[in-house]
N, C-alpha and C positions, 0 to 999 in steps of 0.2 A: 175704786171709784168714790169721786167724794163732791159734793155738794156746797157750791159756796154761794152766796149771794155776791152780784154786781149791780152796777149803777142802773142796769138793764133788766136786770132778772135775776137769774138761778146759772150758773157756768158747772159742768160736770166736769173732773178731771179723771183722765186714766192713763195709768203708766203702765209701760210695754219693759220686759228685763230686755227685750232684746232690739233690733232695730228692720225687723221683718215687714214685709210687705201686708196690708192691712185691707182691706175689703168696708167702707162705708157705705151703708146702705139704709132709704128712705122704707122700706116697710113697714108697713105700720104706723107711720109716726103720719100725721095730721097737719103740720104746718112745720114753716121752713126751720134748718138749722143753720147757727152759724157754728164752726168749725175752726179751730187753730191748732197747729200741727207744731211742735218743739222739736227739737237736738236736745240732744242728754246735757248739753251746757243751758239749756231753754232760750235759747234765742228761735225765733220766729221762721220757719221755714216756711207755710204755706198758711194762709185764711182762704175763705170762700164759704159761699152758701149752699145748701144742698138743699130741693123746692123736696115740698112733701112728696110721699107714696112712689116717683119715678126716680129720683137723685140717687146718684150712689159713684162712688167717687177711689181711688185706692191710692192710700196714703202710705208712707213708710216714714217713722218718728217714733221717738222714746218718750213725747208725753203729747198727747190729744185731749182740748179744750173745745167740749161742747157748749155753744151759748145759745141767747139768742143773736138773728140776724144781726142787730144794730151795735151790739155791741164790740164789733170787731172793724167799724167803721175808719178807724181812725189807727190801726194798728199797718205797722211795715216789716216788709222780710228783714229779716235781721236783728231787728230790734229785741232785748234782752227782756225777759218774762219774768217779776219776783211770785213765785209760788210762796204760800202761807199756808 
């Protein structure tokens, strides 16, 4: 898990070795997330918001990008990801 700053905020990356089925869930957390889901190539398979405390969602992808909301406004499936 690693921490980068965006135009938006703070984006958390996490890489999965494998491409299993994934469990996201608002527990705990206080206000919305945004969410971007990769292919082991990192192109863009899924965004979406998940609202505080009820959201919870199940993903399957080899790399998941926590943001905030806004900053996935303007992103499309397919579209190619540079990790740094």
């Amino acid at each position: 898990m690693r921490g980068r700053k965006t135009s938006s905020g703070v984006a958390m990356l996490w890489t999965f070795p494998n491409n299993r089925r994934r469990l996201l869930n608002m527990l705990w957390v206080s206000e919305p997330l945004g969410f971007i889901t990769l292919d082991k190539e990192k192109r863009i398979i899924e965004t979406g918001v998940l609202k505080p405390w009820i959201g919870f969602k199940l993903i399957q992808c080899h790399y998941l990008i926590e943001t905030v909301p806004d900053a996935i406004s303007n992103l499309k499936k397919g579209e190619q990801v540079r990790i740094e």
